[in-house]
C-alpha positions in Angstrom: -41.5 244.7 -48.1 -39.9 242.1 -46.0 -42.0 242.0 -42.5 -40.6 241.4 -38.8 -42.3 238.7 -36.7 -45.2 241.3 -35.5 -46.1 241.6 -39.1 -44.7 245.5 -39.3 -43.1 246.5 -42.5 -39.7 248.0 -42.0 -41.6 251.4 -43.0 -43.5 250.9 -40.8 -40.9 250.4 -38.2 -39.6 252.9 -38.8 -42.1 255.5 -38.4 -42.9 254.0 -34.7 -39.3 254.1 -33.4 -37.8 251.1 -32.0 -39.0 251.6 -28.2 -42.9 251.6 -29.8 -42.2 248.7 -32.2 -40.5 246.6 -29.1 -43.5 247.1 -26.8 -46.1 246.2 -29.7 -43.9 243.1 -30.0 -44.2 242.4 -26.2 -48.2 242.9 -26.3 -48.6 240.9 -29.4 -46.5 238.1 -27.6 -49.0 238.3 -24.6 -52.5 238.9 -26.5 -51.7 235.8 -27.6 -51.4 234.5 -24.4 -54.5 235.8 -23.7 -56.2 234.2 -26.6 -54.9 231.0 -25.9 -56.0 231.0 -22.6 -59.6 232.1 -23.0 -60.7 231.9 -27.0 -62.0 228.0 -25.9 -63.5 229.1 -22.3 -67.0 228.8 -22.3 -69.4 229.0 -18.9 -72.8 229.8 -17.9 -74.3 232.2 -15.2 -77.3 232.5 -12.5 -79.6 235.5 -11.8 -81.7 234.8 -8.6 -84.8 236.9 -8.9 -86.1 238.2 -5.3 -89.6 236.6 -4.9 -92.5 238.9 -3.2 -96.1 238.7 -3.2 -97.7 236.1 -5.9 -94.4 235.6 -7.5 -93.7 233.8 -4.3 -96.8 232.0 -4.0 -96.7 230.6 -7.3 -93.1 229.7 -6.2 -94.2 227.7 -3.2 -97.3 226.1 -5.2 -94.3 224.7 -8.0 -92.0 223.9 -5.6 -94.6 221.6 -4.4 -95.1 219.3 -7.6 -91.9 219.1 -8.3 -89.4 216.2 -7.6 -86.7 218.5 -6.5 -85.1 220.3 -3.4 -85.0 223.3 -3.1 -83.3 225.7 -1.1 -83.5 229.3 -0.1 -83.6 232.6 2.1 -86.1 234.4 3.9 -86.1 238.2 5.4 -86.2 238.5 8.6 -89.9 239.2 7.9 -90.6 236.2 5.5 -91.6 238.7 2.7 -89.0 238.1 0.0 -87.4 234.9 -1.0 -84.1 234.0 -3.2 -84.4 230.2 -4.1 -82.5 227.8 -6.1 -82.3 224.2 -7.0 -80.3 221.3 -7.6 -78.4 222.0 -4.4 -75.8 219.4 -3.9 -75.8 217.4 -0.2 -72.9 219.8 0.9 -75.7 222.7 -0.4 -78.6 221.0 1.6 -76.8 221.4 4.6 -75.6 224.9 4.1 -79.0 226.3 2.3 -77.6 230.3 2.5 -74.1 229.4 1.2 -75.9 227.4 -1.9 -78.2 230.1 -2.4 -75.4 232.9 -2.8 -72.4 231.7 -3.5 -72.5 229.1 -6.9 -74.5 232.6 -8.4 -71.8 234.8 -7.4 -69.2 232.6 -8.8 -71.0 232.2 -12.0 -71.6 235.9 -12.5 -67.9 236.5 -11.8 -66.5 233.7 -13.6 -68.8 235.1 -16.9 -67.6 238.8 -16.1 -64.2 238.0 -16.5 -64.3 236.2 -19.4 -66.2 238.5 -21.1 -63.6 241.4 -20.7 -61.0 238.6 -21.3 -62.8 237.5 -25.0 -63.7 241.8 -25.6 -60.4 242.7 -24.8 -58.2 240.2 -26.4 -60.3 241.0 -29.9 -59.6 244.8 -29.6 -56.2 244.4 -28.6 -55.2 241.7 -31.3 -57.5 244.1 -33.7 -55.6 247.2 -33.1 -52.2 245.9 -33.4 -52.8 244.4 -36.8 -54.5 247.7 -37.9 -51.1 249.0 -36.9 -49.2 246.1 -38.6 -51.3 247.3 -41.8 -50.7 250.8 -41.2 -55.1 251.1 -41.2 -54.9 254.2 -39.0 -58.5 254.6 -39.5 -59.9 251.8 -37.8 -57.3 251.9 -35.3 -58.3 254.6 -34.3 -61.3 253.4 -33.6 -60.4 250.2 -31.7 -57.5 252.0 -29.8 -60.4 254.4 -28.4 -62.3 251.5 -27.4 -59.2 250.1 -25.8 -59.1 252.6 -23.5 -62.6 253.1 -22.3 -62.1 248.9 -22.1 -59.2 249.5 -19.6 -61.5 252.0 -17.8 -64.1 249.9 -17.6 -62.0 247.1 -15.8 -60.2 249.1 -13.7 -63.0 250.5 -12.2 -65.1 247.2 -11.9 -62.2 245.2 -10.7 -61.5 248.0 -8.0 -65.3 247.7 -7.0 -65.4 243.5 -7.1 -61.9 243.6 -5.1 -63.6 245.8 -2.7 -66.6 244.0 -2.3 -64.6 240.3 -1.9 -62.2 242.1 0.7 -65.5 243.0 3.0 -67.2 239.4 2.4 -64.4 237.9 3.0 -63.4 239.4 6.3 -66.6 238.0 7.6 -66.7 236.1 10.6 -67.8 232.2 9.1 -70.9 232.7 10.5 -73.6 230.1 8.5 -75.6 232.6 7.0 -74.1 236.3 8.1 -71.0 235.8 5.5 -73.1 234.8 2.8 -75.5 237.9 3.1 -72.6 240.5 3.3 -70.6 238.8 0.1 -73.7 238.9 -1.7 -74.6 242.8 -0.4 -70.9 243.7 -1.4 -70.9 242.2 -4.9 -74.2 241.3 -6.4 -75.0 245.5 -7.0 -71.3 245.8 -8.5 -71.9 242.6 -11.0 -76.0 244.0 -11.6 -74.0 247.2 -12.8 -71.1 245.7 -14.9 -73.3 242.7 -16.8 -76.9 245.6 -17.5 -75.7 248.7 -16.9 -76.1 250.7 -20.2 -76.8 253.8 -21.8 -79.3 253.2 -24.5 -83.1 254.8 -24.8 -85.2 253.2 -22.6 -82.3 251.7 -20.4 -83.1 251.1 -16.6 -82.4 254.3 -14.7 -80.9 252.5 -12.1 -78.2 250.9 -14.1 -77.1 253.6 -16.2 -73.2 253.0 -17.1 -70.7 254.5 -16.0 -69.9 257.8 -18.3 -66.8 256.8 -20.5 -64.7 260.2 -19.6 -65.7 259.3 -15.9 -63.9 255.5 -17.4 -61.0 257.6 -18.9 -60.0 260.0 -15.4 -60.1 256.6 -13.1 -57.9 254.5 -15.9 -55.8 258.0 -15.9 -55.8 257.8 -11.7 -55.0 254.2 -11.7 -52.0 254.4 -14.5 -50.7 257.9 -13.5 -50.4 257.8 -17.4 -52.0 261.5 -17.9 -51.7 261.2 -21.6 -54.6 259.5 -21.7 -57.5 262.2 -21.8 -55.6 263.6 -24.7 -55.1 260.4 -26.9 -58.9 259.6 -26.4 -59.5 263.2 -27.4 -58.0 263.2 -30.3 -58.4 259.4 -30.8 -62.4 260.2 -30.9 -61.8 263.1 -33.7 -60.4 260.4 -35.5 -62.6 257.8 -35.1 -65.5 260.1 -36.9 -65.5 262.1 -40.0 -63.7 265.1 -37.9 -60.1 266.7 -38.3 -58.2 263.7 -36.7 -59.9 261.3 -39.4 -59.0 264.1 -41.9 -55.2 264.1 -40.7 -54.4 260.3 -40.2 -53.0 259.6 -43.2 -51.2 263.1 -43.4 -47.9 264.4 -42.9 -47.7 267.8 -40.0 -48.5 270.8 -42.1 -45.4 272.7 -44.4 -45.9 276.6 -43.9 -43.5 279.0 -46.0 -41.9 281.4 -44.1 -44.1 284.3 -45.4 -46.9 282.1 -43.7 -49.1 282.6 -46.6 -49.1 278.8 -48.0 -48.8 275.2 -46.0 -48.5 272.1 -47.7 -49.6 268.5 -46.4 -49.1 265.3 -48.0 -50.9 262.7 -47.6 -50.2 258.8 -48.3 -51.6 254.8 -47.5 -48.1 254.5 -45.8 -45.4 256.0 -43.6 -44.0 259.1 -45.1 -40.5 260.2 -44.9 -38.8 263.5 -46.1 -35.5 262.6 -48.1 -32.6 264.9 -49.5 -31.2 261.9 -52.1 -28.8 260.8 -49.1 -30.6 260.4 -46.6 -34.3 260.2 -45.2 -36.1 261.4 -42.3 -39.8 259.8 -41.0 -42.4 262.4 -40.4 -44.0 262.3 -37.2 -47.4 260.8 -38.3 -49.4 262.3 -35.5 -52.8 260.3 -34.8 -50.8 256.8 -36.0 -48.6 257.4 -32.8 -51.2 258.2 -30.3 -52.9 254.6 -31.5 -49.5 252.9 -30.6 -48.6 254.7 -27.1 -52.2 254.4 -26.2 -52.6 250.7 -27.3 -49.3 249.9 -25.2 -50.0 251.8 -22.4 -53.7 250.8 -21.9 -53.4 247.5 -23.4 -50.6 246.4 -21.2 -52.4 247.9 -17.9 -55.4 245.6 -19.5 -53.7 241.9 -19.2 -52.1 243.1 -15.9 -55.6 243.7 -14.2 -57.1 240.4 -16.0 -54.2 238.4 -14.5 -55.3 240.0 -11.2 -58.8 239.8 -11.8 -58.5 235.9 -12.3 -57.1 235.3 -9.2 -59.9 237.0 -7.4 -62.2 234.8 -8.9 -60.6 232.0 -8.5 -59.7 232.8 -4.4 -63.8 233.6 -4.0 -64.2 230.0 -5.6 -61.8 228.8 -3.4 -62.8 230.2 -0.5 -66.4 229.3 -1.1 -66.1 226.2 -2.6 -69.0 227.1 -4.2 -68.8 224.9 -6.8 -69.6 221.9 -4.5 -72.5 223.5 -3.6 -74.8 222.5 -6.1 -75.0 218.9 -8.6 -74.9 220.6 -12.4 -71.9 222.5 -13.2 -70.0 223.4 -16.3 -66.3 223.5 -16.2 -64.8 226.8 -17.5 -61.9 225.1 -17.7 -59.5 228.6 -17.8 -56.0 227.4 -16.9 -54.5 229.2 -13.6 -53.7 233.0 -13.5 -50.0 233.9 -14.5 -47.5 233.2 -11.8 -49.3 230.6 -9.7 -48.9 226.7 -9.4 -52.1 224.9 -10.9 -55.0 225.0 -8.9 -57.4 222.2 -8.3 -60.0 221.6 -11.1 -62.5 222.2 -8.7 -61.7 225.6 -8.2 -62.8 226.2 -12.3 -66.1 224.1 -11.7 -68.5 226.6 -13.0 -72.6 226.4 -11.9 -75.3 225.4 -14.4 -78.5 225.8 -12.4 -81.4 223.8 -14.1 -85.0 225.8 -13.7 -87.3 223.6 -12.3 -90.4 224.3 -14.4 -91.8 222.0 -16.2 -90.9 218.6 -14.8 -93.5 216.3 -13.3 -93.7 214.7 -10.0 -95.9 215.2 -7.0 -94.7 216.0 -3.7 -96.7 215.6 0.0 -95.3 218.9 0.8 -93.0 221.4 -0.4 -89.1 220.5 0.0 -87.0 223.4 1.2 -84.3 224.2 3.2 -84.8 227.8 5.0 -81.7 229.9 6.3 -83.2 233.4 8.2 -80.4 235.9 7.7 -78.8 237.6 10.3 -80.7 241.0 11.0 -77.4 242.7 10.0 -77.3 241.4 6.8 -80.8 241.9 5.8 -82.2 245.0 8.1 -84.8 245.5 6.0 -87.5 243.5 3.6 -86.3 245.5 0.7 -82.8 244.4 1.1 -82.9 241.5 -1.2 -84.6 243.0 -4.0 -81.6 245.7 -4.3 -79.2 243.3 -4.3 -79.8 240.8 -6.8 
């Protein structure tokens, strides 16, 4: 059959209605966008690991041979350390900015792009299956489109949230970057190792998907969604919905004592010889109205997403604050004039093992937070 531009056969066209086919259209047109915009992104990102104990005594007894500054933070009672090197001049001078913020930047800039990269392949995967008329695997993708909406809806809440409190904070040298880094390190621990696997940390357990699916429902007031991912996850396992994808609704005689079901690889229609009529192909719609709603909701919040990152690397000017970086070199969120390339300078922190070089001393710049940032020695472990 002759296709449309999406790729749909007239059949199946048809069988969507022209309001579905239209808005499948429209989020082809910008998972593309998407795509374009991301598929060549690449970055890198930083974990600081709070130092205690001999962990920090080896730290200090390195730090020493090696040809490097270093920077860092202290507790209020010198128990724990976060360190990092290859500060830039800009970073020597502001030793808690360089600590926290390039390592905030990075986490965010790699959290973004990784919902960016998984959503765009589910998306773009869903609507071909739908383009094929592969209700089977759609299924499966569409389901995982929506617990991937619910997923970024309820971390982009938490990092807006946790950038709206750091950033209120008075520019105090050291007090601003303890609370940014309080507010968002737990909420980017969560997002980049929470998981639900045996053995998985008990601390960073994800987030239950049906918890995912009520906050994407909240956030949408679309309250269809509990339903499609019901049925959606019947059909995405050898249950009735998988049984019923590629069926036509059931035929009872009046007598109620027989029902008939067809079943077929494409769109099935009931004709008289004069004219036809498409029967309502029941899981194959709640893959498109789920795909559209959830996968429209999706490159909204990643356009709004972007632009948080990119105001906390603005704000920050993190990427100043140390020599290596990578460029991400992601193009500026939709809407908004071109920022400076600066703003997309992603960190590349170098370990320091390894290279030779003796020093007199050990080279360090030390910022004491602010006792309300760090009331207590455990504080930094819990937040990195």
């Amino acid at each position: 059959m002759d296709k449309d531009e999406s790729g749909r056969t007239d059949a199946v066209a048809e069988a969507l209605g022209d309001r579905r086919t239209a808005a499948l259209a429209e989020l082809t047109r910008r998972v593309a966008g998407l795509r374009d915009m991301s598929e060549h992104a690449g970055t890198s990102d930083v974990l600081l690991a709070p130092l205690t104990g001999p962990a920090r005594r080896k730290w200090e007894r390195l730090a020493r041979r090696e040809a490097e500054d270093w920077v860092f933070v202290l507790t209020d009672d010198d128990s724990t350390v976060l360190a990092v090197d290859e500060a830039s001049e800009a970073g020597l001078r502001d030793p808690a900015a360089a600590v926290v913020y390039p390592e905030v930047h990075s986490r965010l800039v790699s959290w973004w792009l990784v919902h960016a990269w998984r959503s765009a392949d589910l998306l773009a995967d869903t609507l071909d299956s739908m383009a094929r008329w592969r209700i089977a695997s759609g299924a499966v993708t569409a389901r995982a489109v929506i617990e991937e909406a619910g997923a970024l809806v309820d971390e982009h809440r938490a990092i807006v949230e946790g950038w709206r409190i750091g950033k209120a904070a008075a520019e105090d040298s050291v007090q601003r970057p303890a609370l940014v880094r309080e507010a968002l390190a737990p909420v980017l621990l969560k997002a980049g190792f929470g998981s639900r696997m045996e053995n998985s940390h008990a601390d960073f357990q994800a987030t239950n998907v049906l918890t995912l699916v009520k906050k994407l429902t909240r956030e949408t007031g679309e309250d269809r969604f509990p339903k499609w991912y019901d049925l959606l996850s019947d059909a995405a396992h050898p249950a009735f919905g998988a049984r019923i994808a590629y069926a036509t609704p059931a035929f009872r005689h009046e007598s109620k004592a027989v029902m008939v079901r067809s079943y077929a690889r494409s769109p099935v229609s009931l004709t008289d010889g004069r004219s036809a009529q498409s029967l309502e192909p029941t899981v194959a719609l709640a893959v498109a109205d789920s795909l559209i709603a959830a996968g429209t909701h999706i490159v909204d919040l990643l356009d709004d997403s972007l632009a948080v990152v990119d105001d906390f690397g603005l704000t920050t000017s993190a990427a100043t604050l140390t020599r290596p970086y990578l460029l991400a070199r992601l193009p500026p969120h939709t809407g908004q004039p071109r920022l400076p390339l600066r703003a997309r300078e992603m960190v590349r922190l170098r370990p320091s093992l390894g290279r030779g070089g003796a020093r007199p001393a050990m080279s360090g710049r030390t910022a004491r937070p602010h006792p309300t940032a760090h009331s207590r020695p455990s504080d930094l472990s819990t937040r990195c």
